[in-house]
ROPATOR-14608 format. One line per field, with one value per residue (C-alpha): z, y, x; residue number from 1. Coordinates in pm, whole numbers, padded with zeros to 5 digits. Each point is the difference from the previous one (the first is absolute). Example, Ala and Ser with C-alpha at 12.3 -4.5 7.8 and 13.67 -1.06 7.14 Angstrom:
REM ROPATOR-14608
z = [00780:-00066]
y = [-00450:00344]
x = [01230:00137]
kolfi = [1:2]
This chain:
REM ROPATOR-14608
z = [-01251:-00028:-00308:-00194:-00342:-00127:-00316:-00215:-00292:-00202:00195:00332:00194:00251:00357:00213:00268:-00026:00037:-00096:-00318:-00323:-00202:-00358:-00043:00307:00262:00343:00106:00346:00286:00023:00256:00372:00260:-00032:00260:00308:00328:00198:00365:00323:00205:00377:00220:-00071:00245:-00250:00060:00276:-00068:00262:-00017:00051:00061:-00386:-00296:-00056:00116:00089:-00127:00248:-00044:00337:00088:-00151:-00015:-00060:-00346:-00147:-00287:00219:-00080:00115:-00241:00047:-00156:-00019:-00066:-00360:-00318:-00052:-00078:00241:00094:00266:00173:00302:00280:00274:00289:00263:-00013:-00208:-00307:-00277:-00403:-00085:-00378:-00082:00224:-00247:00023:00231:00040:00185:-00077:00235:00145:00386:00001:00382:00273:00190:-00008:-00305:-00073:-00326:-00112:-00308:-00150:-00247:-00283:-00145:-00125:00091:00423:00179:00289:00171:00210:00184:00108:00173:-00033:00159:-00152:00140:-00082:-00322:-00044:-00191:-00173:-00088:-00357:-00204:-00247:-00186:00016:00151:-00212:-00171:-00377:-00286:-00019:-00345:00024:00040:00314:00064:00386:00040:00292:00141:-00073:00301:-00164:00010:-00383:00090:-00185:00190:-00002:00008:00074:00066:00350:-00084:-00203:-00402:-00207:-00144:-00309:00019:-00230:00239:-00280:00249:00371:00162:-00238:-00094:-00254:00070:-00106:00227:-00032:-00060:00298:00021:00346:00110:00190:00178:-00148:00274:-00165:00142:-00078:00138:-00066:00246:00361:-00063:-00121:-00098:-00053:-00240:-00039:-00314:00034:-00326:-00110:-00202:-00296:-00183:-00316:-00327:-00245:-00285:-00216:00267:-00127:00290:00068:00331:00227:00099:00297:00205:-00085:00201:-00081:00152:00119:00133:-00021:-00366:-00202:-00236:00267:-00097:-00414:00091:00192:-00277:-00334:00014:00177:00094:-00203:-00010:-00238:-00332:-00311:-00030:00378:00039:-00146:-00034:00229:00263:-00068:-00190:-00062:00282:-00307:-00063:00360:00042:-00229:00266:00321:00301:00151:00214:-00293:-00160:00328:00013:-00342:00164:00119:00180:00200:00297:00065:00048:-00415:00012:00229:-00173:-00301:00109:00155:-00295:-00241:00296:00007:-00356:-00223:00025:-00401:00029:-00262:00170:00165:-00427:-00120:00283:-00133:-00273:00207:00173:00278:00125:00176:00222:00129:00126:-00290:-00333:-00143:-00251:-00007:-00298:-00129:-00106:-00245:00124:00302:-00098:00347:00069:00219:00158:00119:00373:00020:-00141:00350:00276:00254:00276:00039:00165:-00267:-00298:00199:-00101:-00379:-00163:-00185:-00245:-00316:-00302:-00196:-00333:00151:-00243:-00323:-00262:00211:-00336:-00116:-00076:00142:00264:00020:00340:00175:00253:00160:-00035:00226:00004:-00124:00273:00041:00073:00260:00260:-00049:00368:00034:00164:00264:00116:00256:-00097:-00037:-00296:-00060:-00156:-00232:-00030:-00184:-00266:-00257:-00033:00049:-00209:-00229:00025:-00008:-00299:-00189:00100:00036:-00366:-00068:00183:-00241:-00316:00040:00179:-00033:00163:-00273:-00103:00372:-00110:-00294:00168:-00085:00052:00231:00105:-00038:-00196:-00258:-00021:-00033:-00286:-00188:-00009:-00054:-00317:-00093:00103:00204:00226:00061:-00069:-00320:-00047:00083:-00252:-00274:00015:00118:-00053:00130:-00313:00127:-00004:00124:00372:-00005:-00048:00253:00212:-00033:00137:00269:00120:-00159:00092:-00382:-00098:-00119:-00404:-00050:-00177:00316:00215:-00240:00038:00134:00236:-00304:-00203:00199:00065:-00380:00019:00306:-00010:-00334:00087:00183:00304:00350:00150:-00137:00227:-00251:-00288:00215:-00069:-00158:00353:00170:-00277:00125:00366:-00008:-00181:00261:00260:-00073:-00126:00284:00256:-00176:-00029:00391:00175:-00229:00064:-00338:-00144:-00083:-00304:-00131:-00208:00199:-00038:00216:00237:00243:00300:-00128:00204:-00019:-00020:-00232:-00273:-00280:-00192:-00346:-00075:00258:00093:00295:-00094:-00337:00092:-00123:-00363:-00273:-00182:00280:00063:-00224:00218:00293:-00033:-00149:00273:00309:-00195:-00022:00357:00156:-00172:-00007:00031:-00303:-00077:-00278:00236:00271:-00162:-00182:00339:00126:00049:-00335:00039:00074:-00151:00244:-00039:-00256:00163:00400:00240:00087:00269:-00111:-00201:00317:-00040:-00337:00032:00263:00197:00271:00293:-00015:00260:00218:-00191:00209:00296:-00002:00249:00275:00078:-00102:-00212:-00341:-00185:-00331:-00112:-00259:-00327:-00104:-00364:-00252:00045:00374:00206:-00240:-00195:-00311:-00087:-00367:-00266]
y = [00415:-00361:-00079:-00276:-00109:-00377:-00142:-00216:-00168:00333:00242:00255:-00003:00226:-00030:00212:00057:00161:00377:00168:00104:-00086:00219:-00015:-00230:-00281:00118:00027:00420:-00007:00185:00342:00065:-00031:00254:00222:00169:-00061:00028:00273:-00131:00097:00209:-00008:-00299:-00221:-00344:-00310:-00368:-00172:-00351:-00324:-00347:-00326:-00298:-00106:00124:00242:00403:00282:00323:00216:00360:00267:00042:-00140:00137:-00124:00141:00058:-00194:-00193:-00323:-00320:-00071:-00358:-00058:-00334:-00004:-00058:00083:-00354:00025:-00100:-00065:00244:-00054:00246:-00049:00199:-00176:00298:00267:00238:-00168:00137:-00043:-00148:00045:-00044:-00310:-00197:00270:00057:00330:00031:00343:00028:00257:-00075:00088:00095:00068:-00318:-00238:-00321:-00297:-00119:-00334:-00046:-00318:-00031:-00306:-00010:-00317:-00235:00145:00195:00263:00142:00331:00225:00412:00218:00375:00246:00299:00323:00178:00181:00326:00150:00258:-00230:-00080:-00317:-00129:-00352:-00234:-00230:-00236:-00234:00081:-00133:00142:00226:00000:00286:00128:00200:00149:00197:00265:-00010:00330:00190:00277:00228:00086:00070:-00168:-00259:-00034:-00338:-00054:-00336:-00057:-00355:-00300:00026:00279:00016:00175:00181:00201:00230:00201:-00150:00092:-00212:-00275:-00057:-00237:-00141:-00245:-00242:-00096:-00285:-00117:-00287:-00162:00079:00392:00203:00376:00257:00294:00258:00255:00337:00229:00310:-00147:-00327:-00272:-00393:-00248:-00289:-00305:-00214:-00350:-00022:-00303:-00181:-00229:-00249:00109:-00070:-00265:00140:-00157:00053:00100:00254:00288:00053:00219:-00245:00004:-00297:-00223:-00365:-00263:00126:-00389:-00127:-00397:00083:-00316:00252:00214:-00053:00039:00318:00113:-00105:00113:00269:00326:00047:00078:-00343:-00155:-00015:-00159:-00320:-00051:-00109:-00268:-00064:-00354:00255:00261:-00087:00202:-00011:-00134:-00266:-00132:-00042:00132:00060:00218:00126:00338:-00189:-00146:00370:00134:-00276:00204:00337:00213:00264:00324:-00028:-00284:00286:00004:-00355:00040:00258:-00214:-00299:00179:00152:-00292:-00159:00239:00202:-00283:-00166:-00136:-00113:00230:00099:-00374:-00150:00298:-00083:-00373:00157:00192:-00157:00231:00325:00221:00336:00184:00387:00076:-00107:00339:-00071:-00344:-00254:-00365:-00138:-00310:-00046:-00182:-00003:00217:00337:00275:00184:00361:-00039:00347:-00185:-00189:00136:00004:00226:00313:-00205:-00264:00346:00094:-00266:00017:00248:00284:00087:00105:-00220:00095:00043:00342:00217:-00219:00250:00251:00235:-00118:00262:-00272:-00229:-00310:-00039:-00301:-00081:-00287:00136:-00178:00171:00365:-00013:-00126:-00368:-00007:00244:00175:00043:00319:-00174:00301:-00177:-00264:-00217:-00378:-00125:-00327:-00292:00166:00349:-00181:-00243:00214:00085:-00321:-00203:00266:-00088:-00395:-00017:00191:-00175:-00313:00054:00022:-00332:-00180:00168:-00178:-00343:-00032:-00307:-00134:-00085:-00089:-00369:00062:00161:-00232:00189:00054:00328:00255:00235:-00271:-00099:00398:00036:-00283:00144:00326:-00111:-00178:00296:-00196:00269:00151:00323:-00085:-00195:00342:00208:-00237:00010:00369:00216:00326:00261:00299:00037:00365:-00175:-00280:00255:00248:-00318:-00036:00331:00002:-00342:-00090:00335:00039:00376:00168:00123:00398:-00178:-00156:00265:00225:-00234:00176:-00170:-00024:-00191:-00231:-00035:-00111:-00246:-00182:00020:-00162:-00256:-00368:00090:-00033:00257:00199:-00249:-00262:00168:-00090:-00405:-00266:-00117:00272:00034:-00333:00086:00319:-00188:-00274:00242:00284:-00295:-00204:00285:00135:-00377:-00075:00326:00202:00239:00213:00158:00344:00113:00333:00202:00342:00283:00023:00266:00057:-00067:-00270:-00066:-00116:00321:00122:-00236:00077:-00298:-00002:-00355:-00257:-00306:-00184:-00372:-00041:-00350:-00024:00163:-00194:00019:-00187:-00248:-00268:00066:00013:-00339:-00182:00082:-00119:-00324:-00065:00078:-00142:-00297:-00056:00339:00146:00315:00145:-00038:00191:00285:00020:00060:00213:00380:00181:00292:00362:00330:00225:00396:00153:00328:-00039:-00163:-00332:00037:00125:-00327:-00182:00027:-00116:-00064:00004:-00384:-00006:-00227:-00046:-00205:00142:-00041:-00312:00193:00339:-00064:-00018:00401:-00019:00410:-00096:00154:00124:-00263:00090:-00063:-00341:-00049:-00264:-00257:00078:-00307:-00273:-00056:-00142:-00331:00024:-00209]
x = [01577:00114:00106:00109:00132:-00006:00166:-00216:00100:-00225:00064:00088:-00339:-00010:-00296:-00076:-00245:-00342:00117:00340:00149:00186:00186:-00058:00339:-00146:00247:-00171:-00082:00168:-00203:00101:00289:-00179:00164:00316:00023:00139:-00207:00163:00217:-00184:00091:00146:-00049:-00304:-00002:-00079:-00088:00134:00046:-00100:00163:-00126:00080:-00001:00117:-00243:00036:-00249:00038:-00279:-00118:00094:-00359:-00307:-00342:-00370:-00157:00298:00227:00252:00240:00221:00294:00138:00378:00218:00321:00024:-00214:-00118:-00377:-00193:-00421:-00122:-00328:-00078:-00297:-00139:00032:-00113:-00188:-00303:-00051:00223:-00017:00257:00016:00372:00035:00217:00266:00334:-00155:-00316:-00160:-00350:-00236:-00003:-00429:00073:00276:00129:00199:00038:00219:00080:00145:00237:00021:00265:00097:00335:00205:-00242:00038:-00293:00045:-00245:00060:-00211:-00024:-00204:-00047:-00219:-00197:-00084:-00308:-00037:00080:-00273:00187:00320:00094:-00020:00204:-00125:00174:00324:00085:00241:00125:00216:00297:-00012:-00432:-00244:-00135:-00302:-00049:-00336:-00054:-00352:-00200:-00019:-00170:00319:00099:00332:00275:00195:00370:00160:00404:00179:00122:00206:00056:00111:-00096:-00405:-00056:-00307:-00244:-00178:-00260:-00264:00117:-00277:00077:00346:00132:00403:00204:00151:00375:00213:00131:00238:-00199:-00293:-00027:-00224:-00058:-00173:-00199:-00187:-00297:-00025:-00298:00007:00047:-00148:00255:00009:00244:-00025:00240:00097:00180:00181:00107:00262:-00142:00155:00123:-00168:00018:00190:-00308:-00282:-00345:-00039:00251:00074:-00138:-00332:-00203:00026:-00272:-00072:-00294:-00305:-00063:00341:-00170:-00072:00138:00157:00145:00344:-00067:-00167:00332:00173:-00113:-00341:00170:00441:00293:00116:-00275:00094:-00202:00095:00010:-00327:-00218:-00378:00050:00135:-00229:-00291:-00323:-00264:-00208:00215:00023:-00324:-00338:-00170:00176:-00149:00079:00305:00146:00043:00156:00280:00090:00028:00315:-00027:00219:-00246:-00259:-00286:-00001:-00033:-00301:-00144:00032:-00137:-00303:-00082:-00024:-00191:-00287:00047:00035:-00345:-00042:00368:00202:00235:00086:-00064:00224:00317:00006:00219:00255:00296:00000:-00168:00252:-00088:00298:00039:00234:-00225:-00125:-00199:-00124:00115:-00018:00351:00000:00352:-00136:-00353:-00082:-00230:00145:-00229:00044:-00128:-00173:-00312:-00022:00082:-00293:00167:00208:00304:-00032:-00001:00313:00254:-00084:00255:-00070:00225:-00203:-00005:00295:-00237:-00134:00172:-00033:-00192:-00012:00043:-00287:-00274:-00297:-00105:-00176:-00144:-00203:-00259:-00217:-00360:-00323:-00312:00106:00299:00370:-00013:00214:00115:00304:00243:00260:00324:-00018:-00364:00059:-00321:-00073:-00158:-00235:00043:-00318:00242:00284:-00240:-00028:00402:00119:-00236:00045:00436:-00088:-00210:00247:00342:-00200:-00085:00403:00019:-00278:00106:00295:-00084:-00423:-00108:-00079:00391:00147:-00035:00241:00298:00257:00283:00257:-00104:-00268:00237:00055:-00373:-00059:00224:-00102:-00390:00133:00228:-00359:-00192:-00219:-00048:-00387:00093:00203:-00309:-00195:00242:-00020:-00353:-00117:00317:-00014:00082:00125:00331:00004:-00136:00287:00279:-00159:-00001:00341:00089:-00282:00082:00365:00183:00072:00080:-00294:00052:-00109:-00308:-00087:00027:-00214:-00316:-00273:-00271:-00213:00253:00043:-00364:-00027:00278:-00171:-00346:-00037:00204:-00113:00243:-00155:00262:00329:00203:-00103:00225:00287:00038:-00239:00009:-00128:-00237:-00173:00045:-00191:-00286:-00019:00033:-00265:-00225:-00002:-00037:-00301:-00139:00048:-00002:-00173:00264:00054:00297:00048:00277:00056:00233:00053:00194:00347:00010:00367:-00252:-00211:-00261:-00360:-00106:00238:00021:-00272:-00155:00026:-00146:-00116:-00154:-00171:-00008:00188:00067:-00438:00125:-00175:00371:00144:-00219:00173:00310:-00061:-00215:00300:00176:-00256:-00056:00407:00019:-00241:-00132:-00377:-00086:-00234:00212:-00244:-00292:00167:00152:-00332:-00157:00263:-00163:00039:00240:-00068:00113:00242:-00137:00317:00097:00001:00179:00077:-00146:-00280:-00036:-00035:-00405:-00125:-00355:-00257:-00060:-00259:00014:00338:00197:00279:00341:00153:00204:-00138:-00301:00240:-00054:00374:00028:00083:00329:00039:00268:00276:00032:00053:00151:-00005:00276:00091:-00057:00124:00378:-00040:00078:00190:00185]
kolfi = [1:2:3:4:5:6:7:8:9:10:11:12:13:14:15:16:17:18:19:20:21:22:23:24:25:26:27:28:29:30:31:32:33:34:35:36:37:38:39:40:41:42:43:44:45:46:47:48:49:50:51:52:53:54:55:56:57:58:59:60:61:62:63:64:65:66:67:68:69:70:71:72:73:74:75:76:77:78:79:80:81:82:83:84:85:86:87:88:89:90:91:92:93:94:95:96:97:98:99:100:101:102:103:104:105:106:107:108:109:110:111:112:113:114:115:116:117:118:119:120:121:122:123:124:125:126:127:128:129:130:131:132:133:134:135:136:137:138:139:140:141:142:143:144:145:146:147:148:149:150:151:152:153:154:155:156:157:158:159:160:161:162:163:164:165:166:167:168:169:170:171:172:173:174:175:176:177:178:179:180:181:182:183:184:185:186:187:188:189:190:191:192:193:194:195:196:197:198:199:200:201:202:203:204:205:206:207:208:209:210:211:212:213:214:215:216:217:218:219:220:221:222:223:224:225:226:227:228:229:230:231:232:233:234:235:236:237:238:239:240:241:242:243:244:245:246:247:248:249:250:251:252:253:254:255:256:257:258:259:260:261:262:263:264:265:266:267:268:269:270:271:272:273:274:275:276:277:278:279:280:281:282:283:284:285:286:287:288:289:290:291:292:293:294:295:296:297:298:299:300:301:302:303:304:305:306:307:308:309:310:311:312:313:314:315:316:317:318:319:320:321:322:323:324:325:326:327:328:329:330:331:332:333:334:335:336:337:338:339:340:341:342:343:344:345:346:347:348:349:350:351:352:353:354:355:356:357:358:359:360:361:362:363:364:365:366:367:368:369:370:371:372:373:374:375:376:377:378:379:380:381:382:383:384:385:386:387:388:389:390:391:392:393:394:395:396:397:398:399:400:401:402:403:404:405:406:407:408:409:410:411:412:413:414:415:416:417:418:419:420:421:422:423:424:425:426:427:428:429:430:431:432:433:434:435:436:437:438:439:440:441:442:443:444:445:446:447:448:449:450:451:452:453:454:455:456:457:458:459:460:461:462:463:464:465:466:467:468:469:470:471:472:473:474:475:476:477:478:479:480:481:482:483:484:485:486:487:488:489:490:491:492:493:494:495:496:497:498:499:500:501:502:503:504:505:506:507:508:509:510:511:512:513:514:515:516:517:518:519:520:521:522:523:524:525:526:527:528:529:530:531:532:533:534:535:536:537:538:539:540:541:542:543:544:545:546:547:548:549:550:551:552:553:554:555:556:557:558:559:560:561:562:563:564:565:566:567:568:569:570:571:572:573:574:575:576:577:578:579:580:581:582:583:584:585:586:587:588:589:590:591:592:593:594:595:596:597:598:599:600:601:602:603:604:605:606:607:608:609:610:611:612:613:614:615:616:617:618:619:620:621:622:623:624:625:626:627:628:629:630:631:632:633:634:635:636:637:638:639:640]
């Protein structure tokens, strides 16, 4: 993932974002190859889009026939590439969600037949046009198929399309009617991974689903993107990302230099672009949100709703002072802090609040899925509350909507941890000293100093065993696994770790991380008294909750006497005025997993009466068993 290298007068140091991998020489691991093959042409005659002109500059592209209840879209084209704002409004009609209305391509569920009218506004050098169309939707067919969802794409980025489970376990075929050729892995007929393709302007790519006699149709706008800097931070594809508050005073910095293939490292400076911390030591909820970007304004919403009803001691609101910018897109899988522009990116799966809003975030698994997969153990994770998962897990085949109370305990969880990254690097306590020209430079001086909290943290408390760091490195860092390492047994490796100070495995993987996962587990225990569960199981071919045995296991290590020292000089650096000792102290003292059954069967450790319903499960909703989570999986490390 984005990597880059800077020459200082010492040395090559080399940043990357909080996730990915490093070979052993400090070359970047690329993502494996996406799809190869190609999607098979369609065959006979299949009618397409017919397309409606107006009286501007701006075109329709319109389905044959639309119906209620099913995934339908408007595509708006002009007739060049140049990028351009979109904002789309129902004028007529039932009330539709409009989740992807900052896009040329509006993908919608009619919720009944009828007809609608929707108005496109669009902003391009400095002129706005404004056009209107209406459509009309006939009643659902009940038995139809549904492929999710329309939408615009990068040229050259991933694409996930998910067909809605009808209860039929036949495989679907899929075959390209028109536009320029998708690559496509199909090992998942109802959810299909491809590849779109460079295109020199912006074009339209029909596919189409076929399970029995049932069929759907889905449409792509693929579009031409400038090329990139030869010395940008980012390589191209990206998401298209816009500021969340469009009056934001930093609206055009946040264009500029947090998320595009155009920023570069010196482009930038701290007078453009300072910390939220060093604008102002105290910000409200609004001043965070002019620092947002966005793919779609619902994660902005979302967001914003969250810190105004989940944040109620202010951490998350003290913790932001020291970021730049917070940016949510579809495409950012897993989440990560970047010194390089002193931003978060957070993975948007940790906020969606409705099944149309789940539908626009893409897919496409993390591309660390295979790292040590010749490994002979597994680490696995959990949020624990009262003898049961802290939060509800939801299958992508369930069409559900979640509260603002469902999504807490993943996303604080994911902002304590990259909010960590954020502090390590730039605590409050420095903003006022940041006399350089930009954040890089003020970064490399403290790291040259090791002024860092978590050099602070490994000067101080080092971790010892170097049998976890070079396990991390394969785990996390896609290194090759040596025939030593791939002869450990669970037990070994329940020797190297559990004598050892680490919170979690993912610790071993950076001095960064090391502090993060502190901070993290600490905090959640502290505030939610939500616990975490680690373990060192066995590593079965279908690994499953069920089917991975614990060797070794905690609830709670975070409450470890042998951390203690730690994980206090980390909450005091971080948040200043806090009394770390006292807290940890307090935190609840860990307990023993049962050696020789399941993980699963590690989800009850000890008998509490009168508990509370977990938050979200007394909604009569059926809970499902959800899969294994692993150490290391929602974060990319941030490295030097």
């Amino acid at each position: 993932m984005r990597k880059l290298y800077i020459l200082t007068a010492a040395s090559v140091l080399s940043v990357a974002a909080c996730g990915g991998g490093d070979s052993e020489d400090g070359n970047l691991i690329p993502p494996p190859p996406g799809p190869s093959d190609e999607l098979a042409l369609c065959s006979g005659s299949i009618t397409g889009l017919t397309s409606q002109t107006t009286k501007t500059d701006i075109q329709f592209w319109l389905e044959s026939r639309y119906r209620a209840g099913q995934p339908v879209s408007i595509i708006a084209t002009l007739p060049d590439n140049q990028h351009t704002r979109y904002q789309w409004r129902q004028l007529t009609g039932p009330g539709v969600e409009l989740v992807n209305g900052q896009s040329p391509v509006l993908g919608m569920e009619l919720p009944q037949s009828g007809d609608y009218q929707f108005e496109l506004t669009v902003e391009r050098a400095g002129l706005t046009q404004t056009a209107a169309v209406s459509i009309t939707a006939a009643a659902q067919d009940p038995n139809g198929l549904n492929i999710r969802l329309d939408h615009q794409v990068a040229e050259g980025d991933g694409i996930s399309l998910r067909l809605d489970d009808t209860g039929n376990s036949a495989a679907a075929d899929w075959c390209q009617v028109s536009g320029p050729t998708v690559k496509v892995d199909l090992s998942e007929t109802e959810r299909p991974i491809m590849s779109a393709p460079y295109v020199s302007q912006d074009s339209l790519v029909h596919i189409r689903a076929t399970r029995g006699s049932q069929q759907d149709d889905v449409y792509l706008l693929i579009t031409n993107e400038p090329t990139a800097a030869s010395d940008a931070l980012f390589d191209p594809p990206l998401a298209r990302v816009h500021p969340f508050s469009s009056q934001s005073p930093y609206a055009n910095a946040l264009s500029k230099c947090i998320y595009n293939t155009q920023v570069t490292l010196a482009q930038c400076t701290v007078n453009e672009l300072p910390l939220i911390g060093q604008q102002t030591s105290t910000p409200d909820i609004d001043t965070i949100m002019d620092r947002v970007l966005v793919s779609h304004d619902w994660m902005g919403d979302n967001f914003k709703a969250f810190l105004q009803t989940k944040d109620p001691r202010g951490d998350f609101v003290h913790l932001l002072k020291s970021v730049t910018a917070v940016v949510i897109s579809y495409d950012i899988r897993p989440s990560f802090y970047w010194v390089a522009t002193g931003a978060i990116y957070l993975d948007p799966n940790d906020l969606w609040l409705t099944p149309a809003q789940r539908d626009t975030i893409n897919e496409a698994p993390d591309y660390r899925t295979g790292f040590g997969n010749d490994l002979q153990f597994l680490m696995p994770w959990r949020y624990v509350k009262n003898n049961d998962y802290a939060s509800q897990y939801f299958s992508p085949a369930v069409r559900v909507d979640r509260t603002l109370d469902d999504i807490e305990p993943d996303l604080a969880s994911l902002l304590y941890h990259e909010l960590a990254h954020a502090n390590d690097f730039f605590p409050t306590s420095i903003h006022a000293d940041i006399s350089e020209r930009t954040l890089y430079d003020a970064f490399v001086r403290r790291n040259q100093q090791k002024q860092l909290i978590s050099d602070q943290l490994t000067r101080d408390y080092p971790l010892r065993s170097e049998e976890m760091r070079a396990l991390a490195q394969v785990r996390f860092m896609g290194e090759t696994a040596s025939n030593t390492q791939k002869a450990y047994l669970p037990a070994d490796v329940t020797g190297f770790f559990s004598a050892d100070i680490a919170s979690d495995f993912y610790a071993y993987s950076t001095p960064q991380e090391d502090a993060a996962m502190l901070f993290e587990e600490a905090m959640m225990s502290h505030r939610l008294g939500i616990q975490r569960d680690v373990a060192v199981t066995n590593a079965p071919d279908d690994a499953t909750a069920a089917t991975v045995i614990v060797d070794w296991g905690q609830r709670g290590r975070i409450g470890e006497s042998s951390l203690e020292d730690r994980a206090a000089l980390v909450l005091e650096q971080m948040i200043p005025g806090i009394d770390g000792p006292t807290l940890v102290r307090n935190l609840p003292p860990p307990l023993p997993m049962r050696p020789g059954v399941s993980w699963g069967a590690n989800l009850q450790l000890d008998p509490m009466p009168n508990l509370a319903p977990v938050s979200g499960f007394s909604q009569g909703r059926s809970k499902v068993q959800p899969p294994l989570r692993f150490s290391g999986d929602r974060h990319r490390q941030t490295r030097q």
